[in-house]
C-alpha positions as CSV (number, residue, x, y, z in Angstrom):
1,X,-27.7,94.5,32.5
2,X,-26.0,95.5,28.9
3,X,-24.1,93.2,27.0
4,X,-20.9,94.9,26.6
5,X,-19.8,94.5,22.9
6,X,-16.3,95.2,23.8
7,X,-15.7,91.9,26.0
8,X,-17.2,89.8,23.0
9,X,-14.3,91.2,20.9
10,X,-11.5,90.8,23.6
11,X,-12.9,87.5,24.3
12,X,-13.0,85.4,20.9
13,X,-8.9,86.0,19.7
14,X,-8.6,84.6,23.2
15,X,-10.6,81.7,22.7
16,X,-9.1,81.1,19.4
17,X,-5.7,80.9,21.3
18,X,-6.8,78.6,23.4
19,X,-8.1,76.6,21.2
20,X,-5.4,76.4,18.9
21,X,-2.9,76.1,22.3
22,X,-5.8,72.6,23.1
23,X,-5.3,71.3,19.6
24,X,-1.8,71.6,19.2
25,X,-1.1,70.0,22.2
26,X,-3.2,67.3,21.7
27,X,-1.8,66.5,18.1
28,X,1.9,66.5,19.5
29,X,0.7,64.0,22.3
30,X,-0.6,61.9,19.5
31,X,2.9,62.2,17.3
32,X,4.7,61.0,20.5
33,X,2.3,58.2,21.1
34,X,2.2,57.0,17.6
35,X,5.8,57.8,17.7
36,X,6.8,55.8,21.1
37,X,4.2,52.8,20.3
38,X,6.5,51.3,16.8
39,X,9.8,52.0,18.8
40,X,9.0,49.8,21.5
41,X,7.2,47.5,18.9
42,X,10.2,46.9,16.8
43,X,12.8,47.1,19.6
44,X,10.4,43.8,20.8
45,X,10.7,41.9,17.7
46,X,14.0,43.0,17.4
47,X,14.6,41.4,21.0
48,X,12.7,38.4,20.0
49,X,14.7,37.6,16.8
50,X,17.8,38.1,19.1
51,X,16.0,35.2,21.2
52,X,15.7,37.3,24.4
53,X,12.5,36.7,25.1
54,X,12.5,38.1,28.7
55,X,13.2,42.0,27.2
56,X,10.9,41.3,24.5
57,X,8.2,40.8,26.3
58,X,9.1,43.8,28.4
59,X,9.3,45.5,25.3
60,X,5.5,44.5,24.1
61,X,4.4,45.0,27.2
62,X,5.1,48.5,26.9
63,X,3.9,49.4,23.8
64,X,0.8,47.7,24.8
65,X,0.8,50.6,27.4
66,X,1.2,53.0,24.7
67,X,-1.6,51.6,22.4
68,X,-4.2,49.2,24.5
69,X,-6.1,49.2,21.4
70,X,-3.7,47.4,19.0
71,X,-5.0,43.8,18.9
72,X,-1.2,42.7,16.9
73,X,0.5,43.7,20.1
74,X,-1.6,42.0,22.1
75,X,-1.7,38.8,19.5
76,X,2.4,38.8,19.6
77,X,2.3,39.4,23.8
78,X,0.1,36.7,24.8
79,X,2.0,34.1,22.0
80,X,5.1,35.3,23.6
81,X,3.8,34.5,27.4
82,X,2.6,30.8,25.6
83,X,5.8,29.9,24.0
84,X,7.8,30.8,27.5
85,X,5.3,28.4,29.3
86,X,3.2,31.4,31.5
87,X,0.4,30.2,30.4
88,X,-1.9,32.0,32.9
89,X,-0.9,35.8,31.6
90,X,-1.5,34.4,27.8
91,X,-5.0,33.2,29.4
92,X,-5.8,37.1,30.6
93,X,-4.2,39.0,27.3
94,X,-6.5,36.5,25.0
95,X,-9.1,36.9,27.2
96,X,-8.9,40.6,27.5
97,X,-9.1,40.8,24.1
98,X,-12.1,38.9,23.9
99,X,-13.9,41.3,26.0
100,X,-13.4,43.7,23.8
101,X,-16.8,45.0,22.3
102,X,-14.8,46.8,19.4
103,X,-13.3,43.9,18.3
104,X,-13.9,43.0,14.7
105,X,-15.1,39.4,13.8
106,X,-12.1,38.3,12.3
107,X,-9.6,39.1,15.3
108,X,-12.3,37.8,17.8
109,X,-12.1,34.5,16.3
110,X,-8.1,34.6,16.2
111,X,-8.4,35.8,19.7
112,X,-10.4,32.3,20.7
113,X,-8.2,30.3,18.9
114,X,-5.3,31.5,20.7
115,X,-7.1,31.1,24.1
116,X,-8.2,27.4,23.0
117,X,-4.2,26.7,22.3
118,X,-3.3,28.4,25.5
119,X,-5.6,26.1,27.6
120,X,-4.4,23.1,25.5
121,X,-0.9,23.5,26.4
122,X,-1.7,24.3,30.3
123,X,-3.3,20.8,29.8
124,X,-7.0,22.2,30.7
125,X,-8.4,20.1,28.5
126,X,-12.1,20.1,29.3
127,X,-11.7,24.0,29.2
128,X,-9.6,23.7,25.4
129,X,-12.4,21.6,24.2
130,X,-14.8,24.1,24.6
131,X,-12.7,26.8,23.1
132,X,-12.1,24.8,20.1
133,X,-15.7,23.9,19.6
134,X,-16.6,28.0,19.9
135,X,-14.8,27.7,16.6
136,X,-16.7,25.8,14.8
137,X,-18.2,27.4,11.4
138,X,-15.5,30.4,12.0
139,X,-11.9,30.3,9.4
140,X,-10.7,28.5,12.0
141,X,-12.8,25.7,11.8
142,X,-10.3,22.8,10.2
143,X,-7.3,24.1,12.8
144,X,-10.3,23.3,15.6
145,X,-11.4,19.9,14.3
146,X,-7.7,18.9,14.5
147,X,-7.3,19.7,17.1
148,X,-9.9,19.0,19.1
149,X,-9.0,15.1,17.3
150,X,-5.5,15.2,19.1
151,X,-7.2,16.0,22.1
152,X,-9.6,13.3,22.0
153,X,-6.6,10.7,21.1
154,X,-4.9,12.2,24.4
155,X,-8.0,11.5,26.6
156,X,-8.5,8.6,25.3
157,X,-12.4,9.5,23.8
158,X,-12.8,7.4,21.1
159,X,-16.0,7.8,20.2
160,X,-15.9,11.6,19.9
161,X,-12.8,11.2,17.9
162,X,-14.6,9.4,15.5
163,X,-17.5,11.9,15.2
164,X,-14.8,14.3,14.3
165,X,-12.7,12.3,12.2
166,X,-16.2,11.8,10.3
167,X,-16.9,15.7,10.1
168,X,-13.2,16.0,8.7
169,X,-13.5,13.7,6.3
170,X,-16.7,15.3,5.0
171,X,-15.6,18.6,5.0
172,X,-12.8,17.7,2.4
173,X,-9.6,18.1,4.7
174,X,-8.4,14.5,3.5
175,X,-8.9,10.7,4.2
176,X,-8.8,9.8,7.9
177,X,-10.2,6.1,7.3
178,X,-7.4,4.8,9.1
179,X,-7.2,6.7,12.1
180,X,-11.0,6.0,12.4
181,X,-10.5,1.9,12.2
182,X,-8.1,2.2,14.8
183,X,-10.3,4.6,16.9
184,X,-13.4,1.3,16.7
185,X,-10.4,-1.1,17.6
186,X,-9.4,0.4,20.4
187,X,-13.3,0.9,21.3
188,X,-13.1,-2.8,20.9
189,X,-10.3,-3.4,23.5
190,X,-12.4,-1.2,25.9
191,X,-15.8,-3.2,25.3
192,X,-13.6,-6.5,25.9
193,X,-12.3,-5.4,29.0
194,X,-15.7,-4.9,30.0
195,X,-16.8,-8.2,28.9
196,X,-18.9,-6.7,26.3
197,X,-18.7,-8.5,23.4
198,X,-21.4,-7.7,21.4
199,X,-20.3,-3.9,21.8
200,X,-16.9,-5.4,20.8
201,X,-17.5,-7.2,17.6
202,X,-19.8,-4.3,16.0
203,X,-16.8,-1.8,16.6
204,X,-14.8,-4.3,14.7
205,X,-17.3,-4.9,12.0
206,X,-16.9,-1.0,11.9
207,X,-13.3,-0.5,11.8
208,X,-12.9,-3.2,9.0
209,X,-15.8,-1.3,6.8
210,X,-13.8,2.1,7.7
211,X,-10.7,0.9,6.6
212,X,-10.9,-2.8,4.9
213,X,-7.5,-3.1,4.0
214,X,-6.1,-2.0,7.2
215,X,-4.6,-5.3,9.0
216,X,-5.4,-4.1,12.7
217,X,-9.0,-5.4,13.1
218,X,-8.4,-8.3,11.1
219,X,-5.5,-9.5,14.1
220,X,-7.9,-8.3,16.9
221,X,-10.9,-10.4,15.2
222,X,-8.9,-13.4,14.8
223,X,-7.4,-13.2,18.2
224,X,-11.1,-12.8,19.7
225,X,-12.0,-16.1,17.3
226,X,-8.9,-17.9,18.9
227,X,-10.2,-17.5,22.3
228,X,-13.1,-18.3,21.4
229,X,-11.8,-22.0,20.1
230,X,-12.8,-21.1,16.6
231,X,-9.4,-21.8,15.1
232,X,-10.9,-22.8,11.5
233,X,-12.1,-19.4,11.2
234,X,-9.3,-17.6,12.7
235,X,-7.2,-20.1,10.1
236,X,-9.4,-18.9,7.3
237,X,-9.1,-14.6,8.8
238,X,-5.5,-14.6,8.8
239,X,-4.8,-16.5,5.6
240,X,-6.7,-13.1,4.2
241,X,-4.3,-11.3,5.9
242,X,-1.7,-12.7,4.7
243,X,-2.1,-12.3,1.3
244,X,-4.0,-8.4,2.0
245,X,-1.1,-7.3,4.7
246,X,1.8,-9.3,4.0
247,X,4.0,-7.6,6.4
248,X,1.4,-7.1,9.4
249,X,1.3,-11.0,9.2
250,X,4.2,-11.3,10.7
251,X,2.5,-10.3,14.2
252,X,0.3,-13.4,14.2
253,X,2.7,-15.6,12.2
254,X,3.2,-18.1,15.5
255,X,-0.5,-17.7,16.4
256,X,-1.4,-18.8,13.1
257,X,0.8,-21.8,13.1
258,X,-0.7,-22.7,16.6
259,X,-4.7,-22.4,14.8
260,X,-3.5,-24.2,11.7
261,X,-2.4,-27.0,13.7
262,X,-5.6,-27.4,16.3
263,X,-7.9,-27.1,13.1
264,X,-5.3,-29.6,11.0
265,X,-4.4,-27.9,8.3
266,X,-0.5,-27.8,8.6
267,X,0.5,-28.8,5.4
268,X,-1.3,-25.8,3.6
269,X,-0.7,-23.3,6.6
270,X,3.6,-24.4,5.7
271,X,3.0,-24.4,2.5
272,X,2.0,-20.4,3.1
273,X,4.3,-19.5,5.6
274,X,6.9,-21.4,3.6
275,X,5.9,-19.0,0.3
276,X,5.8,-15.5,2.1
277,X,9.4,-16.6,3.9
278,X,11.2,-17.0,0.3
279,X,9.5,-13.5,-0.8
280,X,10.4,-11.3,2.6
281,X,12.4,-13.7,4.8
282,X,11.8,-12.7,9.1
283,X,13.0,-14.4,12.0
284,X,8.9,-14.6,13.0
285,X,8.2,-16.7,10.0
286,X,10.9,-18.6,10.7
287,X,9.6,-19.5,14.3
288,X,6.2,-19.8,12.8
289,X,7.7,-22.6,10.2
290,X,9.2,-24.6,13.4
291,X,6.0,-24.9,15.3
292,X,4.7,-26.6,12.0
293,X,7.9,-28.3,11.0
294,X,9.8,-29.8,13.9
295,X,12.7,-31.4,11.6
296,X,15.6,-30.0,13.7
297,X,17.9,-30.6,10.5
298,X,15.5,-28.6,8.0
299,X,15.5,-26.1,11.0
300,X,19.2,-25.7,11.0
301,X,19.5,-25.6,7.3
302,X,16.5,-22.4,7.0
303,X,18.5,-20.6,9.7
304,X,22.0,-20.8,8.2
305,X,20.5,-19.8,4.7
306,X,18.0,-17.1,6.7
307,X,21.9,-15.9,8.5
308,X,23.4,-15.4,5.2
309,X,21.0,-13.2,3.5
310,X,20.2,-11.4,6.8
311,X,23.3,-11.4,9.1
312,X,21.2,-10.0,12.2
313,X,21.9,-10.5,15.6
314,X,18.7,-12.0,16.2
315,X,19.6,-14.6,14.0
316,X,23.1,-15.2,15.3
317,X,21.4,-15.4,18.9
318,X,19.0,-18.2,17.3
319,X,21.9,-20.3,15.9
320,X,23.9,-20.1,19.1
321,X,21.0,-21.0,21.1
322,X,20.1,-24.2,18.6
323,X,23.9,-25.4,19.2
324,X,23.9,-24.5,22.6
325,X,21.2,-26.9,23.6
326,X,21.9,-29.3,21.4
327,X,26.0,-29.4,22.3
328,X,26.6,-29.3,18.7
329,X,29.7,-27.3,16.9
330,X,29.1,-24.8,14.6
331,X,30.2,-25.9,11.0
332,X,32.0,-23.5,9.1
333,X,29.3,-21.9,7.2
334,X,27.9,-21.5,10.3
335,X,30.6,-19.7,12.0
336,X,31.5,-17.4,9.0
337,X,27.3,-16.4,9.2
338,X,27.9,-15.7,12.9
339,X,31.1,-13.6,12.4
340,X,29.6,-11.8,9.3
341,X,26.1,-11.1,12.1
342,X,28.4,-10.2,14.9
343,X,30.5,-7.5,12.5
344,X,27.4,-6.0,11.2
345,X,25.9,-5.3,14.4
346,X,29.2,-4.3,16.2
347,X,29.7,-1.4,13.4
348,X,27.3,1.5,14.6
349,X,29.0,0.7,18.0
350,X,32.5,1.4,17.2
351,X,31.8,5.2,16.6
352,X,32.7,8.6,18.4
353,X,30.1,10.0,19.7
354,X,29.9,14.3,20.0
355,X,28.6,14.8,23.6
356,X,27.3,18.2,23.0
357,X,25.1,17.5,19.5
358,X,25.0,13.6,19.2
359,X,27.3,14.1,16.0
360,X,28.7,10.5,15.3
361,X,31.8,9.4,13.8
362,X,34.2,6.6,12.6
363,X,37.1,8.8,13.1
364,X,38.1,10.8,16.6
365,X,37.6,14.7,16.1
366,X,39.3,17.2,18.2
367,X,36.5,19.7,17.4
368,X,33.2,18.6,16.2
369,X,32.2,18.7,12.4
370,X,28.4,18.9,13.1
371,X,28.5,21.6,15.9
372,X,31.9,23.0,15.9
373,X,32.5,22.5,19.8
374,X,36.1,21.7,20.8
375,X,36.9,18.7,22.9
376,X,33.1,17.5,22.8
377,X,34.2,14.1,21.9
378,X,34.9,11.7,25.1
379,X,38.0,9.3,23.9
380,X,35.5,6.1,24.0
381,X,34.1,4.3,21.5
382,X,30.0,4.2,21.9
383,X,30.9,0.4,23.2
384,X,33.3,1.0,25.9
385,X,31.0,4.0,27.5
């Protein structure tokens, strides 16, 4: 059969048509695409600065449709569905992503961290654990550790929330000494509870070497000592404490008081309590000072001067109570301390309060000065509501 020469010639301007017709419509499909896929992308985050997340997530869903492969869009969908609560469809978008084998490195790693916040706030915590730790040696690697701490504080596993506190700490991120000596105190508690006390006074040993200015092993070690009977050394523990922790003594200022007395050394343990009181006065020390001094006059006489330098109710309650059992009237320094306590704590009480911001006030307001609501204020007083 012969070639016919002529159809050749017919037959390539025809192809060339066709061609051209093919490419032309392709590139005009890809104009509208690339032309459909921003609108719908900035009519989302115009939506979502507008705070209407519903359309906005409409909106992101379809220019995910437009472009599947744009990893941003899917990044900004599945932190939308997150920050509305559907935690589920942020799940499958992250996840989606994931599967991706054209993903670079980079965006797979931000595509796990998402996924490990996601199952963190569906409170899957086994699952978030093991997202975070996929993290590890990634950018992302600090953000895990943190959070992969906060988890272990929530579920209560202190021992791995030591190991990472450790690894944080090494890695530079900043001083977490503290947070590890309460992390061995609270492995303390746990080993008491179970009778262990071996267990229990290592973890103490170790959260005084973490932290050895911290004041909370020093009050669990002296109240292991006290029940132990060993109220010289508890005596001896907390007399460290109060001169390292002046302020955390106050928690064991009555305990104290109680030791110094079963290992007879009142006189110095007043002498102590007596000293701290005239440099940061509390109602504790004073309690503490009346287990070792029962002298109901000098009693009555630290009180009134404790009243007029720190008119609390606390203190007004204690004088009443002092007069009260003792059927006693209150002198007049006495009184005018009790009125002065009284006033003072009666102020923050005699406000307006806004009921639609919490805005408070001396004065009544017809519209609010914090958030500009009309007739938000109920015609009470805090104290008569």
């Amino acid at each position: 059969m012969d070639f016919d020469l002529q159809w050749l010639l017919l037959g390539l301007p025809v192809a060339f048509a066709l061609g051209w017709l093919a490419s032309r419509f392709d590139v005009r499909q890809w104009k509208r695409e690339e032309r459909d896929s921003p609108r719908a992308y900035f009519k989302g985050l115009n939506l979502l600065l507008n705070e209407q997340q519903d359309k906005a997530i409409d909106a992101f869903i379809e220019a995910v449709q437009h472009d599947p492969d744009t990893s941003d869009l899917h990044f900004a969908l599945g932190n939308l569905f997150r920050r509305r609560g559907e935690y589920e469809r942020a799940v499958r978008v992250h996840q989606h992503l994931l599967g991706r084998a054209d993903l670079p490195r980079a965006e797979r790693d931000r595509a796990q961290h998402a996924l490990a916040q996601d199952f963190l706030k569906a409170g899957l915590l086994d699952r978030a654990e093991e997202a975070f730790r996929a993290l590890e040696g990634t950018a992302y690697d600090t953000e895990a550790r943190l959070a992969l701490l906060g988890l272990y504080e929530r579920s209560r596993d202190w021992r791995a929330a030591v190991d990472v506190a450790q690894r944080l700490e090494r890695s530079g991120t900043g001083s977490f000494a503290s947070r590890i000596a309460h992390y061995w105190c609270e492995i303390a508690l746990e080993s008491d509870l179970r009778n262990h006390d071996a267990d229990a006074q290592d973890a103490l040993a170790r959260a005084r070497t973490a932290a050895p200015q911290a004041a909370r092993a020093v009050v669990l070690s002296g109240q292991r000592l006290a029940r132990q009977g060993r109220h010289r050394e508890v005596f001896e523990l907390w007399g460290e404490l109060l001169a390292m922790q002046p302020m955390a003594f106050n928690l064991v200022a009555g305990e104290f008081a109680r030791a110094a007395l079963a290992c007879g050394e009142q006189t110095r343990a007043l002498q102590q309590l007596l000293g701290l009181h005239r440099r940061a006065p509390t109602m504790d020390l004073l309690h503490a000072v009346a287990i070792l001094d029962t002298d109901a006059g000098a009693q009555r006489g630290r009180l009134l001067s404790y009243l007029s330098s720190q008119p609390t109710l606390s203190a007004a309650h204690e004088l009443v109570q002092r007069h009260a059992s003792n059927s006693e009237p209150l002198n007049a320094s006495e009184a005018e301390g009790l009125q002065v306590a009284i006033g003072r704590a009666a102020k923050p009480l005699q406000r307006y309060r806004c009921a639609a911001c919490g805005f408070e006030a001396q004065q009544y307001f017809w519209q609010c000065p914090g958030c500009l609501g009309w007739d938000t204020y109920p015609p009470q007083r805090l104290e008569d509501q």
